[in-house]
DSSP file (Angstrom, degrees, kcal/mol; ACC not computed):
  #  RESIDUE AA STRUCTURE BP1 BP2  ACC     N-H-->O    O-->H-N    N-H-->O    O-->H-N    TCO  KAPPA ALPHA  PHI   PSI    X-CA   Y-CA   Z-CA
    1    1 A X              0   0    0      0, 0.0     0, 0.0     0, 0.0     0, 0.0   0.000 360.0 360.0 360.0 133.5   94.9   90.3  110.5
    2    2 A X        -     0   0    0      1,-0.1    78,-0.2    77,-0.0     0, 0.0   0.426 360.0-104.8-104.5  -2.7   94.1   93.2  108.1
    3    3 A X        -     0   0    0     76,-0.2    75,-0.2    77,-0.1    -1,-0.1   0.050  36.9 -65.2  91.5 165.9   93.8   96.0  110.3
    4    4 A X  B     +a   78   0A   0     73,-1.8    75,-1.7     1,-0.2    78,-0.2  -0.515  44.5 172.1 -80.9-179.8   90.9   98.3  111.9
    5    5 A X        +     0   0    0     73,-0.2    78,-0.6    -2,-0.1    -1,-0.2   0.366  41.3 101.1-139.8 -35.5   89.2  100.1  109.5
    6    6 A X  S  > S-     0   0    0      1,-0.1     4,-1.9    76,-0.1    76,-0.1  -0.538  71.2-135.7 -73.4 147.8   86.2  102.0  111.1
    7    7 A X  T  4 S+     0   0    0      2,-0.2     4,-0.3     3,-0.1     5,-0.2   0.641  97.2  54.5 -93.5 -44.7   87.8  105.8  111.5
    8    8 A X  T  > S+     0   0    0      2,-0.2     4,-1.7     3,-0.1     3,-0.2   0.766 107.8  47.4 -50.2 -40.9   86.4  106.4  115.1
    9    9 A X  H  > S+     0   0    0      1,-0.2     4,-1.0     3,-0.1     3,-0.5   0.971 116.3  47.3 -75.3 -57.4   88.0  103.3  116.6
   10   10 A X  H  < S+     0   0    0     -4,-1.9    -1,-0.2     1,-0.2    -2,-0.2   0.380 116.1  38.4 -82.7  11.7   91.1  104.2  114.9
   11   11 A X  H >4 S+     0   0    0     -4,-0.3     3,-1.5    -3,-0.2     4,-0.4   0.668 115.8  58.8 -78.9 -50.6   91.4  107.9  115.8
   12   12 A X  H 3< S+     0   0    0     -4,-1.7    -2,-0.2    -3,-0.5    -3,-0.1   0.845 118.8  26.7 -51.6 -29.7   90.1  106.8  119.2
   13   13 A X  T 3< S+     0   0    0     -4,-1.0    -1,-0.3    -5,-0.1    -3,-0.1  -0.423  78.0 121.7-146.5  58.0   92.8  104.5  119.7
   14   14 A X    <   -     0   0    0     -3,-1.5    61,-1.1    -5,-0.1    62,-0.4   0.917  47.4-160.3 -81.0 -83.5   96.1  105.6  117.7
   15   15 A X        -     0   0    0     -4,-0.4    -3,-0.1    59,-0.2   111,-0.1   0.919  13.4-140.3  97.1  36.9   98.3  105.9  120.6
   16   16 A X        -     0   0    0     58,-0.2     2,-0.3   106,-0.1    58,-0.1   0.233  22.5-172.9 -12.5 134.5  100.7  108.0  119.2
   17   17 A X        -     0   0    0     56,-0.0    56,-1.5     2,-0.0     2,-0.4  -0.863  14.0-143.4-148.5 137.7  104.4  107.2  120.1
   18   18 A X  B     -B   72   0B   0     -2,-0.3     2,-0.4    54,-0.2    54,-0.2  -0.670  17.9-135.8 -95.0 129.0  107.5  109.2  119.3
   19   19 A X        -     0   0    0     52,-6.6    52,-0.4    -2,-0.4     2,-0.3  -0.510  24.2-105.0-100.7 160.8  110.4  107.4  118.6
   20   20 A X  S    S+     0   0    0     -2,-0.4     2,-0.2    50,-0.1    -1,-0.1  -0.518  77.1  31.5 -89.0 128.2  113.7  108.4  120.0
   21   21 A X  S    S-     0   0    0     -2,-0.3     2,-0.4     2,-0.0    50,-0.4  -0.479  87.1 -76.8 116.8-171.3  116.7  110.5  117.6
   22   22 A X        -     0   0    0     -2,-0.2    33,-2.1    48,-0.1    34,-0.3  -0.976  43.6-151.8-137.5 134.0  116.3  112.6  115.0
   23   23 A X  E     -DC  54  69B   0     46,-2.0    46,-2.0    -2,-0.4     2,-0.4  -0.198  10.6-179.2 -69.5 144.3  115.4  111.9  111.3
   24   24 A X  E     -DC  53  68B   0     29,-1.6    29,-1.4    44,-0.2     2,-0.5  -0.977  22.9-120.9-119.1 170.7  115.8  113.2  107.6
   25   25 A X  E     +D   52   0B   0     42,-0.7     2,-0.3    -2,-0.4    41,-0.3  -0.887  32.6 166.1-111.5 138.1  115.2  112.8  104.5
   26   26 A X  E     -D   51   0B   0     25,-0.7    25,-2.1    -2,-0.5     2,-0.5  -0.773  25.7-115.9-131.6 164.5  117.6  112.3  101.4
   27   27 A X  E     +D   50   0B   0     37,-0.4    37,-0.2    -2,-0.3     2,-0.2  -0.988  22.7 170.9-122.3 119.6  118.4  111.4   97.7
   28   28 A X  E     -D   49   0B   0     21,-3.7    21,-1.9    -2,-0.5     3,-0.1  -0.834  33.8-141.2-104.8 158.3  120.5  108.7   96.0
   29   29 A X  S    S-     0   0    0     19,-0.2     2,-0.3    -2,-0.2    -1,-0.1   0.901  81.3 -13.4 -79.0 -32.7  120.7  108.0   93.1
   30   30 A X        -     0   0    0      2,-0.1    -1,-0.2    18,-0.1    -3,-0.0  -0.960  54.2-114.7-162.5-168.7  120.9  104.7   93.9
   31   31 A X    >   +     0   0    0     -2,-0.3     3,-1.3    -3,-0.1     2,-0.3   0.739  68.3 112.8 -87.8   7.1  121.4  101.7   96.6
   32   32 A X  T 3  S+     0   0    0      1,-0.2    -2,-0.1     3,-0.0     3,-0.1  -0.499  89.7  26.0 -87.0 146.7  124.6   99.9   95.6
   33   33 A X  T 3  S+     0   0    0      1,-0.4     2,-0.6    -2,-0.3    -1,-0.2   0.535  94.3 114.7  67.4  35.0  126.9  101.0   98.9
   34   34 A X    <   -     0   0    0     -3,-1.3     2,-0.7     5,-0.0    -1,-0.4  -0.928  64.8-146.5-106.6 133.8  124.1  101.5  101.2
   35   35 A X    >   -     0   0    0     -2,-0.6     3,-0.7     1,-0.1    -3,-0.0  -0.940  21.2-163.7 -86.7 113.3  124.1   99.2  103.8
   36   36 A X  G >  S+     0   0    0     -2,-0.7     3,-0.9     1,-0.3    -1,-0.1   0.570  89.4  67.7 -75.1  -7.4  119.4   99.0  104.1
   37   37 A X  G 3  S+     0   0    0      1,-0.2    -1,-0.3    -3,-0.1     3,-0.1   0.017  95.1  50.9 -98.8  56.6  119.7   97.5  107.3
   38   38 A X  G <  S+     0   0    0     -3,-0.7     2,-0.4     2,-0.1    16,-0.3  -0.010 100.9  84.6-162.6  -1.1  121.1  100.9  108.5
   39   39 A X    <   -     0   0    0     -3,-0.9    14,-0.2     1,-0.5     3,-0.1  -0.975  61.4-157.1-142.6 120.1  118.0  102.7  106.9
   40   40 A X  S    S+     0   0    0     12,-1.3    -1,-0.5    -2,-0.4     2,-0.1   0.797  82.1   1.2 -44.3-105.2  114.4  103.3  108.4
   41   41 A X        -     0   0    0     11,-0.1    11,-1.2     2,-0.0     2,-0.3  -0.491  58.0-165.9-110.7 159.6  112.7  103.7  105.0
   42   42 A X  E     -E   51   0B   0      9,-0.2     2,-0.5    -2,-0.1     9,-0.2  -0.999   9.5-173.1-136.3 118.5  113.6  103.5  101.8
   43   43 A X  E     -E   50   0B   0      7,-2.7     7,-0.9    -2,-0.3     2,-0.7  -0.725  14.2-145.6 -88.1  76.8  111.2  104.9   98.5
   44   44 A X  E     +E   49   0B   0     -2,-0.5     5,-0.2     5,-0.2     2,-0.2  -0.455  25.4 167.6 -71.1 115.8  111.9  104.5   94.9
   45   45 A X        -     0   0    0      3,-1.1    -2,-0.0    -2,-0.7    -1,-0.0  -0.483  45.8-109.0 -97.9 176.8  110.8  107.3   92.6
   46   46 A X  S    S+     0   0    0      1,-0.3     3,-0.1    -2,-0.2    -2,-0.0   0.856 121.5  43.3 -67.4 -24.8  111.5  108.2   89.0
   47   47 A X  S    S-     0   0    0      1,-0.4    -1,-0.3     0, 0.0     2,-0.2   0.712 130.2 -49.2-127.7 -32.6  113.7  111.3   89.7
   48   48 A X        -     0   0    0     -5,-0.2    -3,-1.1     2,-0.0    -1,-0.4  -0.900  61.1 -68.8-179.6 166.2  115.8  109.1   92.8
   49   49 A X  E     -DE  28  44B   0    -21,-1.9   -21,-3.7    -5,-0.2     2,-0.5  -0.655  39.1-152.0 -63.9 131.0  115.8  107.0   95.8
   50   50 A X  E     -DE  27  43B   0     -7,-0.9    -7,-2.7    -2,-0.3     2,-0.2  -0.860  13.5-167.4-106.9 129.3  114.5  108.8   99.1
   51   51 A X  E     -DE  26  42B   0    -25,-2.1   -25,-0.7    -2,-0.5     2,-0.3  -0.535  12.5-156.2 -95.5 167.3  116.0  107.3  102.5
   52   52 A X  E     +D   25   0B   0    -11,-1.2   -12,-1.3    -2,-0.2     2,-0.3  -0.885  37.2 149.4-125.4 112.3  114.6  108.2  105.5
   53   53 A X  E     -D   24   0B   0    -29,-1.4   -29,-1.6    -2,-0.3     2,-0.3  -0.948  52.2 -68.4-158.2 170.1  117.5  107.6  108.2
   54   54 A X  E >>  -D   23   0B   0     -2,-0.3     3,-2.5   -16,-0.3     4,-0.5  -0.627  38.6-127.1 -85.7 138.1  118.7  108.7  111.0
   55   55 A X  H >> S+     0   0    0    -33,-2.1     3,-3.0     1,-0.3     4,-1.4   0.861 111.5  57.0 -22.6 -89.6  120.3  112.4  111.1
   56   56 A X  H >> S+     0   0    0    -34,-0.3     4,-1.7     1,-0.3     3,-0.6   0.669 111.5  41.8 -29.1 -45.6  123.5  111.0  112.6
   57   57 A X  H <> S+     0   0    0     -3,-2.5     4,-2.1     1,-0.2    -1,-0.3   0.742 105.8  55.1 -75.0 -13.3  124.0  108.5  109.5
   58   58 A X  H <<>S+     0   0    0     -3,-3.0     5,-1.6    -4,-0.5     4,-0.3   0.443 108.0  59.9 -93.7   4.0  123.2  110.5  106.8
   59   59 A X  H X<5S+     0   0    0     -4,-1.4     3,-1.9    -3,-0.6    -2,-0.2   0.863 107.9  43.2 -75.1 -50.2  126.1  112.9  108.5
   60   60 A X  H 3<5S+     0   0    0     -4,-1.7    -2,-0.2    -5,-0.4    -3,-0.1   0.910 113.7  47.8 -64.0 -34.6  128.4  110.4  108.2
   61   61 A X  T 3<5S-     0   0    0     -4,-2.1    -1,-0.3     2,-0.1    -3,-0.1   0.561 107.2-130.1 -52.1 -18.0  127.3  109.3  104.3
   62   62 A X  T < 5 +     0   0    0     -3,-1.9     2,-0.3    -4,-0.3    -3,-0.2   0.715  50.5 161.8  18.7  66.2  127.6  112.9  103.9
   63   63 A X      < -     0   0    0     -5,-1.6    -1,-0.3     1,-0.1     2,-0.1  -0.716  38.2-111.9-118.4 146.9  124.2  113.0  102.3
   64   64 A X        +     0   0    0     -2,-0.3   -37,-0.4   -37,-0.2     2,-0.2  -0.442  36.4 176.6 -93.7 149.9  122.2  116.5  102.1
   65   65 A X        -     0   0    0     -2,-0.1     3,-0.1   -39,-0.1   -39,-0.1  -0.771  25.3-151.1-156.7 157.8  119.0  117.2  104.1
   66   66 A X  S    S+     0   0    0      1,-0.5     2,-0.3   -41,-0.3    -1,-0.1   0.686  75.6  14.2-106.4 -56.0  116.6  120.0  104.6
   67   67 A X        -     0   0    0    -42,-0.2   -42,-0.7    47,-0.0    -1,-0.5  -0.900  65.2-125.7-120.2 151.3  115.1  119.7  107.9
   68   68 A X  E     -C   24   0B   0     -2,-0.3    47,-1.4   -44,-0.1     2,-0.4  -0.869  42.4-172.0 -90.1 127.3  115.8  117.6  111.1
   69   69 A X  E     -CF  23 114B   0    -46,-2.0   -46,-2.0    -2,-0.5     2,-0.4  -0.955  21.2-133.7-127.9 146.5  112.4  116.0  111.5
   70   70 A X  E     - F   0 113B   0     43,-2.5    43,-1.5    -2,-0.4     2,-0.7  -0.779  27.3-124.5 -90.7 136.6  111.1  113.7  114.6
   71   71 A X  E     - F   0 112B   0    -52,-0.4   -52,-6.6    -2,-0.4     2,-0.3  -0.776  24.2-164.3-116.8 124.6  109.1  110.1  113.7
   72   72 A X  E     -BF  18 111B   0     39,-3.3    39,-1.5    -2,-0.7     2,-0.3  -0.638   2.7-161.2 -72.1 123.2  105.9  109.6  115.0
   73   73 A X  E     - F   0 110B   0    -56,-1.5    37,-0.3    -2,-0.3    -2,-0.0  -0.465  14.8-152.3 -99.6  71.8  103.9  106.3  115.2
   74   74 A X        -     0   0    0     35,-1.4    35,-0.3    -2,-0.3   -59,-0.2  -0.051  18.4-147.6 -68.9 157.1  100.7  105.5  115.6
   75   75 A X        +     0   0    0    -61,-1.1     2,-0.6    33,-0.1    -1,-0.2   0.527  62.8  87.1-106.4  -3.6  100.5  102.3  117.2
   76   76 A X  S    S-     0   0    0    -62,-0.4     2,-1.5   -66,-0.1    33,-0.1  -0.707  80.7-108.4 -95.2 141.4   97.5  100.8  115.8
   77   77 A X        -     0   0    0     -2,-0.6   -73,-1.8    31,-0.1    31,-0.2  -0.474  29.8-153.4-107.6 112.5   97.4   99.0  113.1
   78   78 A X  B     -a    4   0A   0     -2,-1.5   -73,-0.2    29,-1.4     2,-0.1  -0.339  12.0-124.7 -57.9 134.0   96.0  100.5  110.8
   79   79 A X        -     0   0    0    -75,-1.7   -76,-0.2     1,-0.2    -1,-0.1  -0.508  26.7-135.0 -73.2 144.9   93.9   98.6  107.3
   80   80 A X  S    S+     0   0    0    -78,-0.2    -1,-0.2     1,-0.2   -77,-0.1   0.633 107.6  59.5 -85.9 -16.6   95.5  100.2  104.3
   81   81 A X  S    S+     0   0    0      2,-0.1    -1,-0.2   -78,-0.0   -76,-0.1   0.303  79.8 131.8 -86.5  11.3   91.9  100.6  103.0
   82   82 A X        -     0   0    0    -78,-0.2     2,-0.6     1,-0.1     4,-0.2  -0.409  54.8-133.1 -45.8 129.3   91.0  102.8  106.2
   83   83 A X        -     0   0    0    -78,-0.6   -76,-0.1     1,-0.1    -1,-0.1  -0.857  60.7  -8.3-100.0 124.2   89.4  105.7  105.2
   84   84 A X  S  > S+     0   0    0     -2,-0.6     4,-1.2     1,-0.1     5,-0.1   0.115  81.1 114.1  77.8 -16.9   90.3  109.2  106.4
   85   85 A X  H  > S+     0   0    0      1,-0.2     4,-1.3     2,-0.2    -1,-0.1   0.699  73.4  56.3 -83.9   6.3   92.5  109.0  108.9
   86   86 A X  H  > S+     0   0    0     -4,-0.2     4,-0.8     2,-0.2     5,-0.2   0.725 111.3  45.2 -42.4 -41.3   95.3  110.6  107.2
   87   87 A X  H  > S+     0   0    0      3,-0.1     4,-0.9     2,-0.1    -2,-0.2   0.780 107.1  60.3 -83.6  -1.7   93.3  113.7  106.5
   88   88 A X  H  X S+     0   0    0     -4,-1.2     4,-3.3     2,-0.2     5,-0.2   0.956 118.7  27.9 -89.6 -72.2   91.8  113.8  110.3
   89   89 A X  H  < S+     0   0    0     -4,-1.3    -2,-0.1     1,-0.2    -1,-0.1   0.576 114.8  60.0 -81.4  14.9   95.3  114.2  111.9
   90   90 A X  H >X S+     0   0    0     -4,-0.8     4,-2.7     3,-0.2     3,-0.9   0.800 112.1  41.9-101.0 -37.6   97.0  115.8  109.0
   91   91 A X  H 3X S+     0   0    0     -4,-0.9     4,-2.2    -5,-0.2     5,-0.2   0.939 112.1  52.0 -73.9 -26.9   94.3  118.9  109.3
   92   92 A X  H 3< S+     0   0    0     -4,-3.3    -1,-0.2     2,-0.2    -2,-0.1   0.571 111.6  47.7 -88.3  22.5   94.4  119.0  112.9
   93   93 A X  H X4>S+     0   0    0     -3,-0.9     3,-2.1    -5,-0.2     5,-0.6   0.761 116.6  51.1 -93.1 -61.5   98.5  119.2  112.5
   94   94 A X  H ><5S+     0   0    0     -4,-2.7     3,-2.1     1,-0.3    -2,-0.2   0.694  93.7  59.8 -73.8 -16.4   97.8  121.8  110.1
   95   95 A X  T 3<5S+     0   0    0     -4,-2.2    -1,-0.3     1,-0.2    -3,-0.1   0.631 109.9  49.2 -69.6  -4.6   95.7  124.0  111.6
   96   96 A X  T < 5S-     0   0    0     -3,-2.1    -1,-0.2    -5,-0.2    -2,-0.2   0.331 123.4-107.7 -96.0  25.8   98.3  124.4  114.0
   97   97 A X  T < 5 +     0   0    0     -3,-2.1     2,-0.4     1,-0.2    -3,-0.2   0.983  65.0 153.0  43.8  61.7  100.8  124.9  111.3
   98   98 A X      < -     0   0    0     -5,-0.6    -1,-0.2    -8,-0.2    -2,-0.1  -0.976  41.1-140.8-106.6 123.5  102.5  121.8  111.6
   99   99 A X        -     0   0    0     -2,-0.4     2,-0.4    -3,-0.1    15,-0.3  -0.395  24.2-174.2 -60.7 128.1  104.1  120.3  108.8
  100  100 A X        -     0   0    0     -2,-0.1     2,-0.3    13,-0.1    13,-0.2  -0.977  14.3-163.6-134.5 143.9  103.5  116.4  108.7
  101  101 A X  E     -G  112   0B   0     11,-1.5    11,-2.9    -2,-0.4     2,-0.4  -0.954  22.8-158.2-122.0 152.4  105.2  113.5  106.0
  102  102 A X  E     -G  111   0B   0     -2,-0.3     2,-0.3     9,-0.3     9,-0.2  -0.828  18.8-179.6-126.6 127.7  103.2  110.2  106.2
  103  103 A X  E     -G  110   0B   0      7,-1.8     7,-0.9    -2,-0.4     2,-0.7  -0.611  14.9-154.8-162.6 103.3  104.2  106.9  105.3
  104  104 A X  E     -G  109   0B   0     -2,-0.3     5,-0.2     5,-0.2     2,-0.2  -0.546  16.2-176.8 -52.9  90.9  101.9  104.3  105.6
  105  105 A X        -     0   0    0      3,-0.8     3,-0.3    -2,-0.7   -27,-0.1  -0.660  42.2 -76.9-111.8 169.8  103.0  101.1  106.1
  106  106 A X  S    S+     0   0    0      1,-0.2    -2,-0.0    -2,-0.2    -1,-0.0   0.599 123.3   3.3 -31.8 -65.5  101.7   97.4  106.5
  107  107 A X  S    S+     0   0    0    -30,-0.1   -29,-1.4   -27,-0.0     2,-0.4   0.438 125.2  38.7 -94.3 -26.5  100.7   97.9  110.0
  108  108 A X        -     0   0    0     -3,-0.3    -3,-0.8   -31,-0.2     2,-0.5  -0.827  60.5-126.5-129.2 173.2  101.2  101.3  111.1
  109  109 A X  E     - G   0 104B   0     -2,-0.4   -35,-1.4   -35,-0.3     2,-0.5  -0.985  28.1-162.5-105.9 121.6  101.0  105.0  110.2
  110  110 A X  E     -FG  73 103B   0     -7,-0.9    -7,-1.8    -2,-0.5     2,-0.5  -0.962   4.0-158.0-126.9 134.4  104.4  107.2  110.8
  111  111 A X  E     -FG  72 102B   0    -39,-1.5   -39,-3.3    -2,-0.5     2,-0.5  -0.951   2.2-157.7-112.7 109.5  104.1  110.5  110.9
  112  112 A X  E     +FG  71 101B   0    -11,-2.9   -11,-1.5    -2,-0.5   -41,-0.2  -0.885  28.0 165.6 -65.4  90.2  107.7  112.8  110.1
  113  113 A X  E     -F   70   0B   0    -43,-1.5   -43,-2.5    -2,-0.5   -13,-0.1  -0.758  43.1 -84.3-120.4 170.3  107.0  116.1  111.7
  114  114 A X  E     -F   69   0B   0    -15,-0.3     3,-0.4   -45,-0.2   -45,-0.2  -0.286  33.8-123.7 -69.5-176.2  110.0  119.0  112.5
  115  115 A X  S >  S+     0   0    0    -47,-1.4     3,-1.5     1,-0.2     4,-0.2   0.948 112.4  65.1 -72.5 -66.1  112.1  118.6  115.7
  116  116 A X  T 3  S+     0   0    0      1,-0.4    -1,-0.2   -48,-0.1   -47,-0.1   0.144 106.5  37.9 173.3 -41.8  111.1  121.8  116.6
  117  117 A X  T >> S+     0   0    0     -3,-0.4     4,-3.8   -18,-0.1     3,-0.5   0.200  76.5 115.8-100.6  22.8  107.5  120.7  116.9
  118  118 A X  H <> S+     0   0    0     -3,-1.5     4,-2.5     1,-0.2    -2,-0.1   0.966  86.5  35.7 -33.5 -75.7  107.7  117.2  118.4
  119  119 A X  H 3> S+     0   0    0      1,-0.3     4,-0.6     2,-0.2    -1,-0.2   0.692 113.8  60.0 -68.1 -22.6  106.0  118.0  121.6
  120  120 A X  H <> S+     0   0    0     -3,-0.5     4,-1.0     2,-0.2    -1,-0.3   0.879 110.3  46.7 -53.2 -66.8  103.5  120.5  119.8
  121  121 A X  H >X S+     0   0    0     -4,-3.8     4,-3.0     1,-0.3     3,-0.6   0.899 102.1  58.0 -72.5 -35.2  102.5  117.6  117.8
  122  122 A X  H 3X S+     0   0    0     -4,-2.5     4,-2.5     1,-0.2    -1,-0.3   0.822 104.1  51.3 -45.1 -39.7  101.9  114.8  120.3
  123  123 A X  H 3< S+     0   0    0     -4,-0.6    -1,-0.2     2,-0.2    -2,-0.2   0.610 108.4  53.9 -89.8   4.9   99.3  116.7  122.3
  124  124 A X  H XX S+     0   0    0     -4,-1.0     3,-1.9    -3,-0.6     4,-0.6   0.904 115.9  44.0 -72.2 -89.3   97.4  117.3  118.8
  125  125 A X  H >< S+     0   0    0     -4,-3.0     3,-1.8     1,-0.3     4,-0.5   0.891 115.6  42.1 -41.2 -66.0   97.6  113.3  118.4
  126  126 A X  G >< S+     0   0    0     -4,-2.5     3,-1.4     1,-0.3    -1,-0.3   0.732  93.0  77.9 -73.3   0.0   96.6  112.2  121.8
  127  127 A X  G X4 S+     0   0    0     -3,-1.9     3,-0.8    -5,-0.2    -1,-0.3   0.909  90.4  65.9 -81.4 -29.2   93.8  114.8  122.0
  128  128 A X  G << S+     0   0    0     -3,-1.8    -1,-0.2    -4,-0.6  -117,-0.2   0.688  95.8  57.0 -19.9 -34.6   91.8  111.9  119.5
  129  129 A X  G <         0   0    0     -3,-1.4    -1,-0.2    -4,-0.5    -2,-0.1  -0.095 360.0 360.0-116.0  52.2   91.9  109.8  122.1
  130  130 A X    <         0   0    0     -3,-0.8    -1,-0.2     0, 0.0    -2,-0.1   0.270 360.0 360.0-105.5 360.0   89.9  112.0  124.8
């Protein structure tokens, strides 16, 4: 299954869901002493590897962070050739001045927003599907 693609059905039926703890993001230089099945997501770029993990582990690694952020889901699975619906809930986040990070993956869209606007940002999401 490749996922929906038309931009209405998938707005219409995102289905946000917020997953429980609280998130950051960090840089290694690299993976050897990481345990990855202890790690959401993982990115390599030129400059380092970016984790996405939960607050509570990156305490213990004692790995540096900027914000505590809450992770979003959409729950429909999304085509990775869908068109627009990044930029549909990423303006209506931002015209409420919410900050969003996106990572798009096989099946889904997950949305990083701060702690601080969790609850802010869910009634943004589910107003799509009205």
């Amino acid at each position: 299954m490749s996922g929906e693609k038309d931009l209405q059905q998938l707005l219409k039926s995102m289905k946000p869901e917020h997953n429980s703890g609280d998130y950051v993001f960090c840089k290694i230089d690299t993976l050897e002493n990481v345990n990855l099945n202890e790690i959401e997501m993982f990115f390599k770029e030129k400059e380092a590897i970016t984790l996405i993990l939960k607050k509570e582990l990156a305490d213990t690694l004692n790995l540096d962070y900027s914000v505590v952020m809450s992770w979003i889901t959409l729950t429909i699975h999304s085509s990775l050739e869908a068109v627009g619906l990044t930029a549909a809930f990423s303006k209506s986040l931002s015209e409420h001045e919410i900050s969003c990070n996106v990572v798009a993956a096989f099946y889904h869209d997950h949305i990083f927003v701060n702690k601080k606007d969790t609850e802010k940002a869910m009634k943004i999401l589910n107003l799509f599907s009205i």
